[in-house]
C-alpha positions as CSV (number, residue, x, y, z in Angstrom):
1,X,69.8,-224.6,-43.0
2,X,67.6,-225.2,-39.8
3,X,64.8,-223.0,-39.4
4,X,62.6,-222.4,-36.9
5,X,59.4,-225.2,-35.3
6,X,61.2,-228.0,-37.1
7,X,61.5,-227.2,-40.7
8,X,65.0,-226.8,-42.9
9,X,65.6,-225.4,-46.5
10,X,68.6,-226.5,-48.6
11,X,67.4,-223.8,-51.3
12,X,65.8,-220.3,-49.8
13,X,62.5,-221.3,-51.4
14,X,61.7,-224.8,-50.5
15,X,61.4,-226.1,-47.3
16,X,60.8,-229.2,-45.4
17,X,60.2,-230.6,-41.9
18,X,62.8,-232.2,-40.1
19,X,60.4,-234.2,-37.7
20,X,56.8,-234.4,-37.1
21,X,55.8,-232.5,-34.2
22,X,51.8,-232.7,-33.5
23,X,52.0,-229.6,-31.8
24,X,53.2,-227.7,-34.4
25,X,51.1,-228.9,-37.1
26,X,48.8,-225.6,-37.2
27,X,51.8,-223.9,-37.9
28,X,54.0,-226.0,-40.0
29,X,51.0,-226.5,-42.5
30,X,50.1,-223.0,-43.1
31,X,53.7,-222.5,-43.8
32,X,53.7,-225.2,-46.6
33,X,50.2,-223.9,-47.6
34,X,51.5,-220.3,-48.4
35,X,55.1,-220.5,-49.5
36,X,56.5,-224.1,-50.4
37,X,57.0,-224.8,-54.4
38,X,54.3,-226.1,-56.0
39,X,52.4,-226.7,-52.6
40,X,51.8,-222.5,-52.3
41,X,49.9,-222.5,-55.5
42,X,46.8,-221.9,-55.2
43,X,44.4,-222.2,-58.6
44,X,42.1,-219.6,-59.0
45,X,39.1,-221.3,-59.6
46,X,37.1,-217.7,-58.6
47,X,38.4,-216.5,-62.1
48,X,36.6,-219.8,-63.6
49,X,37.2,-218.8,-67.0
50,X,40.2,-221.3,-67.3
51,X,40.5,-220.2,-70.8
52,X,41.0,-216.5,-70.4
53,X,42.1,-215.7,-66.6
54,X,45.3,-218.5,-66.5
55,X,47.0,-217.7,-63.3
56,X,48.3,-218.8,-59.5
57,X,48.1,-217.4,-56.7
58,X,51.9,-217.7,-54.8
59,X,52.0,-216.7,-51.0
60,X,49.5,-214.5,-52.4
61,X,51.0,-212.6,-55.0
62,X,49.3,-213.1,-57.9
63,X,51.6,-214.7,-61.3
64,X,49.7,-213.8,-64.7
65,X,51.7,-217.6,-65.6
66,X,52.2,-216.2,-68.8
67,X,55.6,-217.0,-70.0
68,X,56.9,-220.0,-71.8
69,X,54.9,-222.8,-72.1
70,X,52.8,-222.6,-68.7
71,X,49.7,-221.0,-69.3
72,X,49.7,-224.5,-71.8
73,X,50.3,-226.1,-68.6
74,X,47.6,-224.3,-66.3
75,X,45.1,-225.1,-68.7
76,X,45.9,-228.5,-69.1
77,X,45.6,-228.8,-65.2
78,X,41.9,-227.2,-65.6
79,X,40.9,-229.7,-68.0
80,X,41.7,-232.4,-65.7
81,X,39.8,-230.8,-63.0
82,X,36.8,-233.0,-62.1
83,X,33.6,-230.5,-61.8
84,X,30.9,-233.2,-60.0
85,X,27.1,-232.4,-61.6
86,X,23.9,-233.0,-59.5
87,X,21.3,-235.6,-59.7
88,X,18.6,-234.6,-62.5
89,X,16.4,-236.3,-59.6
90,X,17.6,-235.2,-56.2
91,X,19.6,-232.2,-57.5
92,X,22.2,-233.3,-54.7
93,X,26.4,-232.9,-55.2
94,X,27.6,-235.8,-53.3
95,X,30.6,-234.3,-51.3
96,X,32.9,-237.4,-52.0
97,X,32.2,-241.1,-52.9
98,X,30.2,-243.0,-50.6
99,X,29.5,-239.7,-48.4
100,X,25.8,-240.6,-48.6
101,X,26.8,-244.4,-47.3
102,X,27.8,-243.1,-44.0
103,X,25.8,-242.7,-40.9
104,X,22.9,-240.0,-41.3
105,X,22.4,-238.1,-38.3
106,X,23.0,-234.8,-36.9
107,X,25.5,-232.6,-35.1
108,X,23.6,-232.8,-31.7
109,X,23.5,-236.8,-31.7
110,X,26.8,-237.0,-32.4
111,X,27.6,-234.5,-29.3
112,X,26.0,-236.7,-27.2
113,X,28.6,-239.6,-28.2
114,X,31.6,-237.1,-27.1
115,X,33.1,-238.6,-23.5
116,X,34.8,-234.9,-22.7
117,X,33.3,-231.7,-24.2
118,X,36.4,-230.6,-26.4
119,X,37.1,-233.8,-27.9
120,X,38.4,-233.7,-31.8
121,X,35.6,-234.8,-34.1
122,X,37.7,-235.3,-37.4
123,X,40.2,-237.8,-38.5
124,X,41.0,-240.2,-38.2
125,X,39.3,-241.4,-35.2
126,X,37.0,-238.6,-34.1
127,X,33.3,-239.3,-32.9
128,X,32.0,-237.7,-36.5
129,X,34.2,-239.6,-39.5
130,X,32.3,-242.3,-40.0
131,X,28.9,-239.5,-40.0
132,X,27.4,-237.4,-42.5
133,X,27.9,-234.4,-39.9
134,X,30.5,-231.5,-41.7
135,X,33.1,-229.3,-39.5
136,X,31.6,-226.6,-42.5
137,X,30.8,-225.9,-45.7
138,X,32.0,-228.1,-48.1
139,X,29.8,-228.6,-50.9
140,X,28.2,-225.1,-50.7
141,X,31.8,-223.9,-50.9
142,X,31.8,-224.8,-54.4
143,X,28.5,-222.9,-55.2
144,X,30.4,-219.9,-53.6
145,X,33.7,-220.1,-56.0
146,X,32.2,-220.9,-59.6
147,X,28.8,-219.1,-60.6
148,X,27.4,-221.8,-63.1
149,X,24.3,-223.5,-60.7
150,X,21.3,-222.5,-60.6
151,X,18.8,-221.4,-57.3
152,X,17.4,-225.1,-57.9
153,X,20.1,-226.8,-57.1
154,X,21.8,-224.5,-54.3
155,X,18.6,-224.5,-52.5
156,X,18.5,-228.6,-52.5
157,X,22.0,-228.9,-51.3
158,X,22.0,-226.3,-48.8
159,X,18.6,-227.8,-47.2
160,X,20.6,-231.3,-47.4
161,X,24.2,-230.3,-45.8
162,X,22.9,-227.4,-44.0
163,X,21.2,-230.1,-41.0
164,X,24.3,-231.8,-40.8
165,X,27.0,-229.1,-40.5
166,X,28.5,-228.7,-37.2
167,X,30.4,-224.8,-38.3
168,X,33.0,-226.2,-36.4
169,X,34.8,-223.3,-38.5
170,X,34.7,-219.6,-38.5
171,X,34.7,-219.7,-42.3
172,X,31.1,-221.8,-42.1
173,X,28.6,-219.4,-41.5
174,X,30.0,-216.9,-43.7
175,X,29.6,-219.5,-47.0
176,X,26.0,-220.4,-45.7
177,X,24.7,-217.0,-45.5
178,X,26.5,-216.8,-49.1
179,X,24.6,-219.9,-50.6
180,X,21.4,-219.1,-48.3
181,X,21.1,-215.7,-50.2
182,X,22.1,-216.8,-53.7
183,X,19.3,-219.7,-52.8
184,X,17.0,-217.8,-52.4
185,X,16.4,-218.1,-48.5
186,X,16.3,-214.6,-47.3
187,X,15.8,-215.7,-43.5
188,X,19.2,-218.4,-43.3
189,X,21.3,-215.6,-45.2
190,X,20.5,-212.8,-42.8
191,X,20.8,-215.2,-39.5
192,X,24.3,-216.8,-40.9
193,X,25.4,-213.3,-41.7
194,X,24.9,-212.2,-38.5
195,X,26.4,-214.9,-36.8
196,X,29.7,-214.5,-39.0
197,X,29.7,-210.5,-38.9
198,X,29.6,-210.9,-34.6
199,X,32.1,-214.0,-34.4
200,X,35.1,-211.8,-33.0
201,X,32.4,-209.9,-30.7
202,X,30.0,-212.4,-29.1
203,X,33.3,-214.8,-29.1
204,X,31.7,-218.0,-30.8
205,X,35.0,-219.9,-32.0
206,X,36.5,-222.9,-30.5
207,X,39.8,-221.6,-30.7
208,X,39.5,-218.6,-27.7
209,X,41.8,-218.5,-25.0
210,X,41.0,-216.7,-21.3
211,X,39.6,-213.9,-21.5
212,X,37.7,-214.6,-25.1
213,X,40.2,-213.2,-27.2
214,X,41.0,-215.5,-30.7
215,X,44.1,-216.7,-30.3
216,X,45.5,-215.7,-33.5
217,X,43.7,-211.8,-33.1
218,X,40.5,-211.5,-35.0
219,X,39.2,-213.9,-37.5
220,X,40.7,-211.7,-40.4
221,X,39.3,-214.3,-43.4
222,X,35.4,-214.3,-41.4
223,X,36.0,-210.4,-41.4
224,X,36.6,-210.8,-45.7
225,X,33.6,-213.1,-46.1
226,X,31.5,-210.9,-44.7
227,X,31.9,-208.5,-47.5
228,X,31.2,-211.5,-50.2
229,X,28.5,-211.2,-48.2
230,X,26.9,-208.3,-48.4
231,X,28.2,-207.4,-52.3
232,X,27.9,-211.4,-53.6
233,X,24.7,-212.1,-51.4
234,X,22.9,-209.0,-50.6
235,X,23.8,-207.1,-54.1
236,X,24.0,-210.4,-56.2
237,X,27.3,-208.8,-57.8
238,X,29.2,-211.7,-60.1
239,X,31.2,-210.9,-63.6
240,X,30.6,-212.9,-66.3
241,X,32.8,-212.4,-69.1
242,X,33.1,-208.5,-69.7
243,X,29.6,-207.9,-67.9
244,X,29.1,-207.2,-64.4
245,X,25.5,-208.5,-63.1
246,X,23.6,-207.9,-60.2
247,X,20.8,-209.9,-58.5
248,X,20.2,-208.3,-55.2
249,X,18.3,-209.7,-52.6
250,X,18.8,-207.0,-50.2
251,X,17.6,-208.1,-46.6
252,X,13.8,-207.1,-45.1
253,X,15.3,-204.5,-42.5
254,X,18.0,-202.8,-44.3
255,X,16.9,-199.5,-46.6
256,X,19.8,-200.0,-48.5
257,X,23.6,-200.6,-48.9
258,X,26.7,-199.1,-50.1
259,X,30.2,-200.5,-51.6
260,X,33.1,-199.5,-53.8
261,X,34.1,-202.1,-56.6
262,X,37.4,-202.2,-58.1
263,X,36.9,-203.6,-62.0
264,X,40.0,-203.5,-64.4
265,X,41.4,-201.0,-62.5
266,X,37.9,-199.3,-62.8
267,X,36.3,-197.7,-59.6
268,X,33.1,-198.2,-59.0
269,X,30.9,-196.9,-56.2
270,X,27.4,-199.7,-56.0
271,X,24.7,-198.1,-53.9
272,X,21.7,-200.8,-53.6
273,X,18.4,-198.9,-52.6
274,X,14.9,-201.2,-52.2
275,X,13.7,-198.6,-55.4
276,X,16.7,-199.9,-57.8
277,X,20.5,-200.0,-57.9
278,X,22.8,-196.7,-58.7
279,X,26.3,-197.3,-60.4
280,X,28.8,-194.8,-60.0
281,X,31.9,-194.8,-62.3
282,X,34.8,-192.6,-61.3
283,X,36.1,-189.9,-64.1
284,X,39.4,-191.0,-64.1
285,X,38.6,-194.5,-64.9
286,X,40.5,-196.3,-68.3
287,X,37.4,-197.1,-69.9
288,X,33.4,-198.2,-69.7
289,X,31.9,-200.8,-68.4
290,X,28.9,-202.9,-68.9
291,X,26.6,-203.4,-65.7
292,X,23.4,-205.9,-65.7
293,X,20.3,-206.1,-63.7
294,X,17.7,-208.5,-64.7
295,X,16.8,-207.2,-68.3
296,X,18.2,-203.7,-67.6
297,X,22.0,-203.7,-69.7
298,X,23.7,-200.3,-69.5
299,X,27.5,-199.3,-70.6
300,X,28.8,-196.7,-68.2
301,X,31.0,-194.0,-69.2
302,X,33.7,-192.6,-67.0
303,X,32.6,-190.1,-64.6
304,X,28.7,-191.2,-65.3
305,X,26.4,-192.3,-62.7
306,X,23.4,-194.6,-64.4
307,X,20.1,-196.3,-62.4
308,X,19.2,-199.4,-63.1
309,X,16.4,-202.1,-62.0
């Protein structure tokens, strides 16, 4: 059955392309990205816990895997992941073999290579692929999905990639202000998270059409990063295990910040003051949970409301 910008299914589920058509590559591949077999899975890796949180993400609905034999097979594809470790020296993660063989300079040197403004940088011939220069975050990505590296080593990487990312991506300044804060570098967080909170206002994507406008809306995935942001950042929020800890790192000019969280099917309200951090737990909730900040462990009741920090 023919379908529509080239692509045909034989089964209601699967699909293919008929023929390549370069100008519908954008949307060809998010179509294969989000609902095509095994191509529309996407691993969780933000649950790291392979062991415990088994599970896919299909055209985003989220599959527990938990019948027959496939959680067996979802861990055995976890095991096989590769996890790269840095250099006890340098600290350094390098993004893919022979990265750090490539040309080092900068974004703005290789702009001045570019014979028309709006040239493609990528592959396979653009001005950049034979660089070190990045379209985004790459590395740093990584730092932003699994919570097991320490300020150390963030802070080395993101002052190595940082210089040589061009953000040709909305997504890029979102995952720097990320890193930048979990780093411990107050000043880059707070500049990158302004930049990727104002992208749809101050129009600072490639991909604009006349008048300014995005051409697909509003940058809807930017719009999500920025709160990862402010409660992964700012308020330092990650789980580990059955424990929800905190680190905040709340920015110079703001008093405070508030946020709801959402915790096996636990509402939680998270108001971050300069003075210490206030949890709030709904009286309706299924159970307690345990919150961490610094040395300060508390359980919280339903319906209790406990200061911490």
């Amino acid at each position: 059955m023919e379908l529509r910008n080239g692509l045909a299914t034989e089964t209601g589920w699967e699909f293919y392309e008929t023929a390549l058509d370069p100008g519908q590559i954008a949307t060809t591949g998010s179509s294969f990205m989000i609902g095509n077999g095994y191509m529309g899975y996407r691993g969780t890796l933000a649950e790291w816990d392979a062991d415990r949180l088994v599970g896919c993400i299909v055209a985003d609905t989220w599959d527990t895997a938990s019948e027959g034999n496939v959680v067996d097979v979802w861990r055995e594809h976890a095991d096989l992941m590769y996890l790269p470790k840095p250099d006890p020296e340098t600290k350094l993660i390098e993004q893919f073999d022979g990265y750090f063989a490539l040309e080092d300079v900068t974004p703005d040197v290789v702009r001045q290579r570019l014979i028309d403004p709006d040239e493609y940088w990528g592959w396979p011939n653009g001005v950049a692929v034979r660089t070190q220069v990045l379209k985004q975050a790459d590395v740093l990505q990584l730092f932003a999905l699994i919570d097991e590296f320490t300020p150390e080593v963030m802070r080395a990487n993101y002052s190595y990639y940082e210089p040589r990312t061009e953000h040709g991506s909305s997504l890029s300044p979102s995952a720097h202000a990320l890193i930048a804060s979990k780093a411990e570098l107050p000043e880059d967080a707070f500049r990158y998270f302004e930049e990727a909170s104002s992208i749809d206002l101050y129009n600072q994507s490639k991909k604009v059409m006349s008048g300014g406008s995005f051409l697909g809306g509003i940058h809807t995935a930017a719009c999500g990063a920025v709160w990862f942001m402010v409660a992964q950042g700012f308020a330092g929020f990650e789980v580990h295990g059955d424990v929800l800890r905190f680190r905040p790192a709340l920015p110079e000019r703001w008093e405070g910040v508030r946020f709801p969280l959402v915790f096996r099917s636990n509402h939680l309200r998270v108001d971050l003051r300069r003075d210490g951090l206030t949890i709030g737990s709904a009286p309706d909730n299924p159970g307690a949970v345990t919150v961490r900040v610094g040395d300060d462990e508390r359980r919280i009741e339903p319906g209790q409301s406990v200061a911490l920090g």
